[in-house]
C-alpha positions as CSV (number, residue, x, y, z in Angstrom):
1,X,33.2,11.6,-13.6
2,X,30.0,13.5,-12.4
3,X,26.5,12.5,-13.4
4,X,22.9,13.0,-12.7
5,X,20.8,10.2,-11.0
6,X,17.3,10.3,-12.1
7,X,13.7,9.3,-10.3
8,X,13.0,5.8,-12.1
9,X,10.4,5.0,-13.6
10,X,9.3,3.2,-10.3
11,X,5.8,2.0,-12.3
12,X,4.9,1.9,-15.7
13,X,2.1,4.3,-15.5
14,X,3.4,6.6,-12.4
15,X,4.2,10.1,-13.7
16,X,5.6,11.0,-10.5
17,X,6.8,9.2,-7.2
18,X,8.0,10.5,-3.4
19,X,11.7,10.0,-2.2
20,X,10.7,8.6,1.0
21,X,14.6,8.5,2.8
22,X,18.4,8.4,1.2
23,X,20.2,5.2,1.8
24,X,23.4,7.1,1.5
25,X,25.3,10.5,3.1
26,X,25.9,13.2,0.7
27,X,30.1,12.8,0.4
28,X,29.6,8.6,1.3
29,X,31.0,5.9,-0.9
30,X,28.9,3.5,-1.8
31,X,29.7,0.3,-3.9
32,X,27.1,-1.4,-6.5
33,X,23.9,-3.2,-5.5
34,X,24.2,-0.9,-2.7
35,X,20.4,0.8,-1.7
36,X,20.9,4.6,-2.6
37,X,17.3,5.9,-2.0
38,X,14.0,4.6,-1.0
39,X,11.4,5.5,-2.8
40,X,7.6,5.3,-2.3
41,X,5.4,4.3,-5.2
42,X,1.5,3.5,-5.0
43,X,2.5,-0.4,-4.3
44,X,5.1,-0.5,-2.2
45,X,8.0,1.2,-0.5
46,X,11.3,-0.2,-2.4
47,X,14.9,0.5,-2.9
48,X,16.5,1.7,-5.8
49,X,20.2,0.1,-5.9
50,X,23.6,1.6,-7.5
51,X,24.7,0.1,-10.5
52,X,28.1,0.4,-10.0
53,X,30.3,2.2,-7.3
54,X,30.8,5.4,-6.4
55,X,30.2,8.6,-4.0
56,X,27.0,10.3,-3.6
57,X,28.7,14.1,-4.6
58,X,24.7,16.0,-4.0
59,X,21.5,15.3,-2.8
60,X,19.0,17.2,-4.8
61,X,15.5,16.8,-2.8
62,X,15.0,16.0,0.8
63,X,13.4,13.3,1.7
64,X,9.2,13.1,1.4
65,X,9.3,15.1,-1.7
66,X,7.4,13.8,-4.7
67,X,9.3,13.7,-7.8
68,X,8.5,14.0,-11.7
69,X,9.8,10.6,-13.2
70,X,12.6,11.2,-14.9
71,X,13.7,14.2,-13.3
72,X,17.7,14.2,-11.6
73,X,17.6,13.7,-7.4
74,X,21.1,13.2,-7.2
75,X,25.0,14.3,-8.3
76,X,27.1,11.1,-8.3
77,X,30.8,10.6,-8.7
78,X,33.2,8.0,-9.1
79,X,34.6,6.6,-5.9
80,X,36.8,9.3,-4.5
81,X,35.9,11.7,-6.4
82,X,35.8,15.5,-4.9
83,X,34.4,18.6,-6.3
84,X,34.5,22.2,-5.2
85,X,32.5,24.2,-7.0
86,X,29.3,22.4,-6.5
87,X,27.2,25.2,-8.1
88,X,29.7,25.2,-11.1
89,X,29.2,21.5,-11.9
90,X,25.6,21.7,-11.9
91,X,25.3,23.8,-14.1
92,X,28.0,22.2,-16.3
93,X,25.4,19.1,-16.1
94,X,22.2,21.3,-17.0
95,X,20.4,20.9,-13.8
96,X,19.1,24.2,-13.3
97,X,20.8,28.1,-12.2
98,X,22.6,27.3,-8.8
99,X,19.7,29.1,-6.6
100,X,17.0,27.0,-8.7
101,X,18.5,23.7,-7.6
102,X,18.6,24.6,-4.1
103,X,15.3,25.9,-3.8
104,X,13.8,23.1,-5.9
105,X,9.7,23.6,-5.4
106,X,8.3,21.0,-2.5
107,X,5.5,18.3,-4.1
108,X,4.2,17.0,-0.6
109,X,2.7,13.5,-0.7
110,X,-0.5,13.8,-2.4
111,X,-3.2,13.4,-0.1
112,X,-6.8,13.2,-1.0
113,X,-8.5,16.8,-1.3
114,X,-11.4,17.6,1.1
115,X,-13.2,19.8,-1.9
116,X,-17.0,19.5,-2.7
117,X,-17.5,16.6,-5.3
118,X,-17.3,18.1,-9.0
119,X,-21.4,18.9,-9.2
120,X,-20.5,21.1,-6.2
121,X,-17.6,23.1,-7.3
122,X,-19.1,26.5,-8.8
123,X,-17.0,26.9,-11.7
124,X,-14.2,29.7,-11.1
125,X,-14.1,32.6,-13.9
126,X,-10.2,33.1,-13.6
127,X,-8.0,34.3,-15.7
128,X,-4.7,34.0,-16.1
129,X,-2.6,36.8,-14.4
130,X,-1.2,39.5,-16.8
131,X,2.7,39.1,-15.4
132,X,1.8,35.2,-16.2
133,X,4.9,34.5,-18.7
134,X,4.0,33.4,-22.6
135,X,3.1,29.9,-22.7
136,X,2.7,30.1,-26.9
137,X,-0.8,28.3,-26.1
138,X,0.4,25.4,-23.7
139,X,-0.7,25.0,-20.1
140,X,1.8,23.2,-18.2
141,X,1.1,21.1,-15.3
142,X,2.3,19.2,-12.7
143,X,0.7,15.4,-13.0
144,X,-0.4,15.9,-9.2
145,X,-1.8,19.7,-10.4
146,X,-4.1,17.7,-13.2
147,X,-5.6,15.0,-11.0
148,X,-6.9,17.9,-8.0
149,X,-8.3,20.0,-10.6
150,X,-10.3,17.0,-12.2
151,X,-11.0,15.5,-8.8
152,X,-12.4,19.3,-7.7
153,X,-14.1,19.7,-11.0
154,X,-12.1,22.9,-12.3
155,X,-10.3,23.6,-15.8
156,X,-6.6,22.9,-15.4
157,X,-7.0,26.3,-18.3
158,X,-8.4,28.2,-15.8
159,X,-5.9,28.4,-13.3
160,X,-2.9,30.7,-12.7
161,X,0.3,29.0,-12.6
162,X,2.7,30.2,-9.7
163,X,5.6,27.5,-10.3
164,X,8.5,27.9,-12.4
165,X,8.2,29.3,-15.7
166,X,4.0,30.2,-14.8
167,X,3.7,26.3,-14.2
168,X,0.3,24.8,-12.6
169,X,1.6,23.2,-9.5
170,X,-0.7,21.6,-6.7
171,X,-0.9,25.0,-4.3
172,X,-2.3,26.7,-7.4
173,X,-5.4,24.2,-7.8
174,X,-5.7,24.2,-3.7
175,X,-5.8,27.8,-3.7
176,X,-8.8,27.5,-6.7
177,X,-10.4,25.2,-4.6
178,X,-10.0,27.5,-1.4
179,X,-11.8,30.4,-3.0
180,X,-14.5,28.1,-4.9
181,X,-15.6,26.5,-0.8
182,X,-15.6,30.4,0.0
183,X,-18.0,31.4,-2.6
184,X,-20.2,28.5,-1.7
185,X,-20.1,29.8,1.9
186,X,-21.1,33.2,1.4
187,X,-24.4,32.4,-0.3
188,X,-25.4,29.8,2.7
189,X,-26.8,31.8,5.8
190,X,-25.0,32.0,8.7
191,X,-24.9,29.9,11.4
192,X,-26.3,30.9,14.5
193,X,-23.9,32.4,17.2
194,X,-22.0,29.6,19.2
195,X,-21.8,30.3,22.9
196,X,-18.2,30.7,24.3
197,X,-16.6,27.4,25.3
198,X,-16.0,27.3,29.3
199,X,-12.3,27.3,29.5
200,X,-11.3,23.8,30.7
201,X,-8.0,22.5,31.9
202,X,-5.4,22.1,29.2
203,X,-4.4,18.8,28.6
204,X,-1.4,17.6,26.4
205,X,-1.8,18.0,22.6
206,X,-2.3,14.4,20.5
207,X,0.6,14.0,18.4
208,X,0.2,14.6,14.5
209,X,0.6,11.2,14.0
210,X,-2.4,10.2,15.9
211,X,-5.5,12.4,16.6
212,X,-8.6,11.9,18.2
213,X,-10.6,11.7,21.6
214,X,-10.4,10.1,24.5
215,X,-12.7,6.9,23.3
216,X,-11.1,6.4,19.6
217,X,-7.5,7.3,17.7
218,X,-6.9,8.3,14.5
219,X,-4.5,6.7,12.0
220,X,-3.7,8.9,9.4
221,X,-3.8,7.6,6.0
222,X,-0.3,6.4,4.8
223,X,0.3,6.8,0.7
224,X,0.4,3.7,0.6
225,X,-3.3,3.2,2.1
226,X,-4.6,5.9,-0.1
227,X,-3.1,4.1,-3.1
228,X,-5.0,0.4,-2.0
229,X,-8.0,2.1,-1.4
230,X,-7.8,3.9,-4.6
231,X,-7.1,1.0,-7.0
232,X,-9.3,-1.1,-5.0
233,X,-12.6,1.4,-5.4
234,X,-11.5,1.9,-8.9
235,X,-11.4,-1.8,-9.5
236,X,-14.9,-2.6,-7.9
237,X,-16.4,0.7,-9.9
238,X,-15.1,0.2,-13.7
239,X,-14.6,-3.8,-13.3
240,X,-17.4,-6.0,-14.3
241,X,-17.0,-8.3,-11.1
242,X,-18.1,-12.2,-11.6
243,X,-18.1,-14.7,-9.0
244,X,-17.6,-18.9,-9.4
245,X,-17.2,-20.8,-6.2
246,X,-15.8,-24.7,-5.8
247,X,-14.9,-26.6,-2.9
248,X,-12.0,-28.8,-3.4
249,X,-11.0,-32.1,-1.7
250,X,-7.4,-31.8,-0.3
251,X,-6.5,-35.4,1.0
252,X,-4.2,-36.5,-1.6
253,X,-2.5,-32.9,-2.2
254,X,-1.7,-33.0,1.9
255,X,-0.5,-36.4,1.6
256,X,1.8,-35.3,-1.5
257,X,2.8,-32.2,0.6
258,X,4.1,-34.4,3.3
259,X,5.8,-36.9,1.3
260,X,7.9,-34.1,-0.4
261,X,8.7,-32.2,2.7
262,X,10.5,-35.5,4.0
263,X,12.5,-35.7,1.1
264,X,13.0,-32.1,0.3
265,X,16.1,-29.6,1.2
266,X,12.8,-26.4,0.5
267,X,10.1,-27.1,2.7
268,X,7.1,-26.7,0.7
269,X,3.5,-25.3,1.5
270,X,-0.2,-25.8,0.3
271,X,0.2,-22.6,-1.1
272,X,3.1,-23.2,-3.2
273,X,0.9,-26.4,-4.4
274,X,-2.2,-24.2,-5.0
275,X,0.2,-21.5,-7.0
276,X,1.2,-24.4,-9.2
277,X,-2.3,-25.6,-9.8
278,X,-2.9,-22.1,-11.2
279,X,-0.3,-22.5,-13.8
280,X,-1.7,-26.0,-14.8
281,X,-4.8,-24.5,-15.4
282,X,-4.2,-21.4,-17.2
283,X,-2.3,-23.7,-19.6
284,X,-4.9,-25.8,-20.2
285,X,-7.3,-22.8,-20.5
286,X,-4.9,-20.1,-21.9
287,X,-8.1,-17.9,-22.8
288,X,-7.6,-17.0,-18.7
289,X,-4.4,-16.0,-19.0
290,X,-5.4,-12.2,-20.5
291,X,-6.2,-9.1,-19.6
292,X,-8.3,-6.2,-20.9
293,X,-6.7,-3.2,-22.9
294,X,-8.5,-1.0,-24.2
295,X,-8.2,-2.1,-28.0
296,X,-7.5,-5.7,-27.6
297,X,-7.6,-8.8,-25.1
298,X,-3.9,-8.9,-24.4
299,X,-3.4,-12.9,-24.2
300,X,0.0,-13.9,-22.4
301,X,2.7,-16.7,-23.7
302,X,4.2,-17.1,-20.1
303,X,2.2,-17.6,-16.9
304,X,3.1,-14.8,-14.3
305,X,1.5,-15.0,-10.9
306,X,0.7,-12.3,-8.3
307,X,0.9,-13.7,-4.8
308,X,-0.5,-11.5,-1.9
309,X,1.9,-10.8,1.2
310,X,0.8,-8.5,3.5
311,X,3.0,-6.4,5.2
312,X,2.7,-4.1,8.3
313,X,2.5,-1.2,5.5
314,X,-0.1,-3.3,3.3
315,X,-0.7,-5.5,1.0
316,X,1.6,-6.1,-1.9
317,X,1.8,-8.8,-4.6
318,X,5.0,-9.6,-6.4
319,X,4.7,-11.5,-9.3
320,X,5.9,-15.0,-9.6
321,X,7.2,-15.2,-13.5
322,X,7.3,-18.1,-16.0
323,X,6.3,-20.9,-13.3
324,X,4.5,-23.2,-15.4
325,X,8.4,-24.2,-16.4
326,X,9.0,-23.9,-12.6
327,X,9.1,-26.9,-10.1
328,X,7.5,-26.8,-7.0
329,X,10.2,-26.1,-4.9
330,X,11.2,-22.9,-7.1
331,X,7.9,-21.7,-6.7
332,X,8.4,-22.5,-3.0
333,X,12.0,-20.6,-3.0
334,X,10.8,-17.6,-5.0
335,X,7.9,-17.2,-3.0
336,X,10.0,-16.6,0.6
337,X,12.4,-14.9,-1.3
338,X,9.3,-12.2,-2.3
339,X,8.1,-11.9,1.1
340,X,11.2,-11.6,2.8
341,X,11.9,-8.3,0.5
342,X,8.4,-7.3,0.7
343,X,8.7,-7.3,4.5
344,X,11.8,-5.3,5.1
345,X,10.9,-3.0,2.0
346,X,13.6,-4.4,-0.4
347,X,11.5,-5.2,-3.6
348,X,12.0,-3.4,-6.8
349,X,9.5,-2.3,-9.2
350,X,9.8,-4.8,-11.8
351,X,9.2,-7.5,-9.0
352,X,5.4,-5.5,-8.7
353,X,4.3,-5.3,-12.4
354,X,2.7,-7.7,-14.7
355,X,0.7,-10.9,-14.1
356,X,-2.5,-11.7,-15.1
357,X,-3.9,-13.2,-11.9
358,X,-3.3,-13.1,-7.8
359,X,-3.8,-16.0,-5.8
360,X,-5.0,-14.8,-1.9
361,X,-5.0,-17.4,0.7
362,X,-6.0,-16.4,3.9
363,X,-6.6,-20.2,5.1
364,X,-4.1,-19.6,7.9
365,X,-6.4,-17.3,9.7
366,X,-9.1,-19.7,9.8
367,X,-11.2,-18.0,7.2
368,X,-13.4,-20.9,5.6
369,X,-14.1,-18.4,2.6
370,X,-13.9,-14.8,1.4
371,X,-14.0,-13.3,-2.4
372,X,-11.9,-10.8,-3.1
373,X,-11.4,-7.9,-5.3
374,X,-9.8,-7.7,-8.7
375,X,-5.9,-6.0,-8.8
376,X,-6.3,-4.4,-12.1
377,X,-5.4,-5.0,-14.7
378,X,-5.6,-8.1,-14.1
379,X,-8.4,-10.4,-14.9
380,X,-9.2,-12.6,-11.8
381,X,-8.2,-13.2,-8.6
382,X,-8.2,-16.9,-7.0
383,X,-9.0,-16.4,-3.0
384,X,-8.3,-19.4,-0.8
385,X,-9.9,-20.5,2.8
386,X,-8.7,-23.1,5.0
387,X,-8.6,-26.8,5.0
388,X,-11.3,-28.4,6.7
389,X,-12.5,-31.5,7.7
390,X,-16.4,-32.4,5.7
391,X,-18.6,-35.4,5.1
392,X,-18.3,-35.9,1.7
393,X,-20.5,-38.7,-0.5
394,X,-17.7,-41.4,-2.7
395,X,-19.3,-43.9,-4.6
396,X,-22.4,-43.8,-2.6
397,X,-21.0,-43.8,0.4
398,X,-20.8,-40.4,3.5
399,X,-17.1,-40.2,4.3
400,X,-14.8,-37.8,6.0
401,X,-12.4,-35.9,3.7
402,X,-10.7,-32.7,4.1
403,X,-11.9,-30.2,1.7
404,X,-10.9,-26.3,0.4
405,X,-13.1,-23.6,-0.5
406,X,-12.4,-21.2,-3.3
407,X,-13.9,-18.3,-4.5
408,X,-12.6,-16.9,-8.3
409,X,-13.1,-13.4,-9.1
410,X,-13.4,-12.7,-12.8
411,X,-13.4,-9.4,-15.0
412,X,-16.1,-10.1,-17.4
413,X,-14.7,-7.8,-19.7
414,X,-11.9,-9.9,-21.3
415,X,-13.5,-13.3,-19.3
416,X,-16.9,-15.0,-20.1
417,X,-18.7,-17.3,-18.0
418,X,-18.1,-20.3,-19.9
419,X,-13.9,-19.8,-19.8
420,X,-13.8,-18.8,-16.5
421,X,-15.6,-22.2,-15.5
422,X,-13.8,-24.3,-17.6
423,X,-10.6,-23.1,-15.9
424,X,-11.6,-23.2,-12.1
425,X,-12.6,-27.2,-13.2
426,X,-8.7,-27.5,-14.5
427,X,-7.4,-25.9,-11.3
428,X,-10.1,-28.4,-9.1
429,X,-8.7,-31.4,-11.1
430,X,-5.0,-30.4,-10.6
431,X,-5.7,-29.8,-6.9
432,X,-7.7,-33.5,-6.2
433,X,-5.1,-35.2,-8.5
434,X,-1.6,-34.0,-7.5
435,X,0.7,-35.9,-9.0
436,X,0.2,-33.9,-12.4
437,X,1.6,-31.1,-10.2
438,X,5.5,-32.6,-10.0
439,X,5.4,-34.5,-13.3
C-alpha cells in the first residue's frame, strides 16, 4: 500500500535539511537497509536507509532542494506495486492539489547573505500587500525566511509573503534586502565615471565551481563549510573558552600498545588508548561529564565520546557511546567502523548527536601541540600532539622518555577551574599507568 516518506529529523535542532541526491529510480525496487536518499545536514552528508522493502512509486523534490523536517519527499509502495493515477493517489494521501505537488516551491541551499550588518540595514516601512490572503494575525515563515531577516536586521512582520498561502519564504526577505542596499545607494554620491575598458581578447569563462584570476582560485563554500564555520564562530563567541595544558609520559602506554597488538585479532592505536583514558577520567571526575543548558548543568550517567575524523568534505565527529563499559579493542572496532562511514558518507544522524566531549589528535601530522575549539554543546574538547622523544628528570636523575602534549579546552560555564584540573590529572595518571586501562 502507498505511503508518504518524510524528511527526518536529520538533527535534533534542524528545522529544515537539503536532499542532496536519491539513492533510488522513481519505479525501482528497493529492499530494507537499502540507502533511499542522501541528505545533507549542517554535520555531515548521510544516508537515510529503507525500513523495509519496497518500490519508490514518486519522487517529490529534486535533488539540492532544502526541505521542512517533517514534510513528505517521497510516494512509496510495496514491492511491485503499480499505480496509474499518480495525481489521484496524492491526493488520496493529502499531499497537496496535483499541480501543487509538482511545482513544489525550490529552497536552494542556504548560503550566507551579502546584506549590510543589522546597524546598516535602514529599516523598510512595508506593508503587507492588500491581495495578501488573511493570516487571522499569524506570520508564517519559512525557518530559512526567519534566520535572513534576523541576520539582515528586518521584521519577519514587515515583509510580504509571496509563497503558498501569503507565506514568508527566503526570495521575499532577499528581495527586502535588495531594495534596503538600494535605498542606501541612492543617498551616497556617485561614483565618478569609469573609463571604458579596452576590449581584450576573450578568454574561456572559469567554471562556476571555481572562480578567480590567473594568480589564485576560488573554492566556493560547500554547506557543509558554511555550517563548521558557523558553529565554530558561534562556539568561540558565546563560549567562555578555558585552557589547561599537560605533557604526558608515553613509555609504558607504547609498550602496552605493543604487547596487545601481538596478541590481538583488532589492532589497536594510541588513540584508542587515549579515548579510553577519557572515560577513566570522566568517571573518576563525573562533574566533567556535563554540559550547559540553559536552566540546568545537564550531568550524564554514560560516557559518550566524540572523536574527530576528517573527511575530504570536513570534519565530523561521531560519537563513541557507553565506552567506559567498552574494552579497548571495541573502542578500537567502533572507531574504524565510524570513519569508514564518515568517509564514504554512510553515517546516520544518531551516530552525530550527543557526547559531552571530542577527543582531536592530530599527532600523526607531526603537530607537537594545538588547542582547539569547543563543538557545542559540549563542554571540552581534549586535543592531542605527537609522541616525542624529551629529557625528563626521575628520581633525580635527566633521562630520555617519550612524552605527549595535551591541550584541554573547557567551557567555563558548566566547568570550573578546579574540576577541569582535577580531571586532566585522572586522564595524565591513566595515560602514565596503563594497565588500569584493560583491567
Amino acid at each position: 500500500m502507498a505511503e508518504l516518506f518524510r524528511m527526518p529529523a536529520v538533527a535534533a535542532d534542524a528545522a529544515t535539511a537539503v536532499l542532496s541526491a536519491w539513492q533510488v529510480a522513481e519505479g525501482a525496487s528497493f529492499t530494507k537497509d537499502d540507502a533511499l536518499v542522501s541528505i545533507e545536514t549542517d554535520k555531515a552528508e548521510v544516508d537515510v536507509s529503507a525500513e523495509r522493502d519496497g518500490v519508490l512509486l514518486k519522487a517529490l523534490y529534486e535533488a539540492g532542494v532544502e526541505i521542512e523536517v517533517g514534510d513528505p519527499i517521497a510516494v512509496l509502495g510495496t514491492a511491485g506495486e503499480q499505480t496509474g493515477d499518480l495525481d489521484a493517489l496524492l491526493v488520496e494521501l493529502g499531499v497537496a492539489a496535483p499541480a501543487e505537488a509538482r511545482q513544489a516551491v525550490r529552497r536552494d541551499v542556504p548560503e550566507e547573505p551579502a546584506v549590510p550588518a543589522p546597524s546598516a540595514a535602514p529599516a523598510l516601512p512595508l506593508a503587507p500587500a492588500s491581495g495578501e490572503p488573511d493570516r487571522g494575525g499569524r506570520i508564517f515563515s519559512s525557518p530559512l525566511a526567519r534566520r535572513l531577516a534576523r541576520e539582515a536586521g528586518l521584521g519577519i512582520e514587515a515583509l510580504t509573503g509571496t509563497g503558498p498561502g501569503g507565506r514568508i519564504v527566503r526570495r521575499d526577505v532577499e528581495a527586502a534586502v535588495a531594495v534596503a542596499a538600494g535605498r542606501a545607494q541612492a543617498t551616497e554620491p556617485p561614483a565618478p565615471p569609469v573609463p571604458a575598458p579596452v576590449p581584450q581578447a576573450t578568454t574561456p569563462a572559469a567554471p562556476a565551481s571555481a572562480a578567480g584570476t590567473g594568480d589564485h582560485e576560488d573554492i566556493p563554500h560547500t554547506r557543509m563549510r558554511r555550517a563548521i564555520a558557523r558553529r565554530l564562530t558561534e562556539s568561540k563567541q558565546h563560549t567562555p573558552h578555558f585552557y589547561l595544558r599537560a605533557t604526558c609520559a608515553v613509555d609504558e602506554l607504547l609498550a602496552l600498545r605493543q604487547r596487545i597488538n601481538a596478541v590481538s585479532p583488532v589492532k589497536i592505536s594510541v588513540n584508542d588508548l587515549l579515548i579510553k583514558a577519557v572515560a577513566t577520567a570522566h568517571t573518576q571526575v563525573p562533574e566533567m561529564n556535563a554540559v550547559w543548558q540553559p536552566d540546568a548543568v545537564r550531568r550524564f550517567r554514560t560516557v559518550d565520546v566524540s572523536v574527530a575524523i576528517a573527511t575530504d568534505t570536513g570534519l565530523v565527529t561521531p560519537v563513541l557511546r557507553g565506552i567506559e563499559n567498552l574494552s579497548v579493542s571495541a573502542i578500537a572496532t567502533r572507531t574504524r567502523a565510524f570513519a569508514e562511514r564518515a568517509r564514504s558518507g554512510r553515517l546516520v544522524p544518531a551516530d552525530l548527536e550527543g557526547g559531552s566531549i571530542t577527543v582531536s589528535n592530530l599527532g600523526m601530522y607531526g603537530v607537537e601541540e594545538f588547542a582547539a575549539i569547543i563543538n557545542p554543546p559540549q563542554a571540552a574538547i581534549l586535543a592531542i600532539g605527537a609522541a616525542r622523544d624529551e629529557a625528563v628528570v626521575r628520581d633525580g636523575a635527566v633521562t630520555a622518555a617519550k612524552v605527549l602534549g595535551v591541550v584541554l579546552s573547557v567551557d567555563h560555564r558548566p566547568v570550573d577551574g578546579a574540576v577541569a584540573a582535577r580531571w586532566l590529572a585522572a586522564f595524565t595518571e591513566a595515560v602514565e599507568n596503563p594497565v588500569r586501562l584493560v583491567v
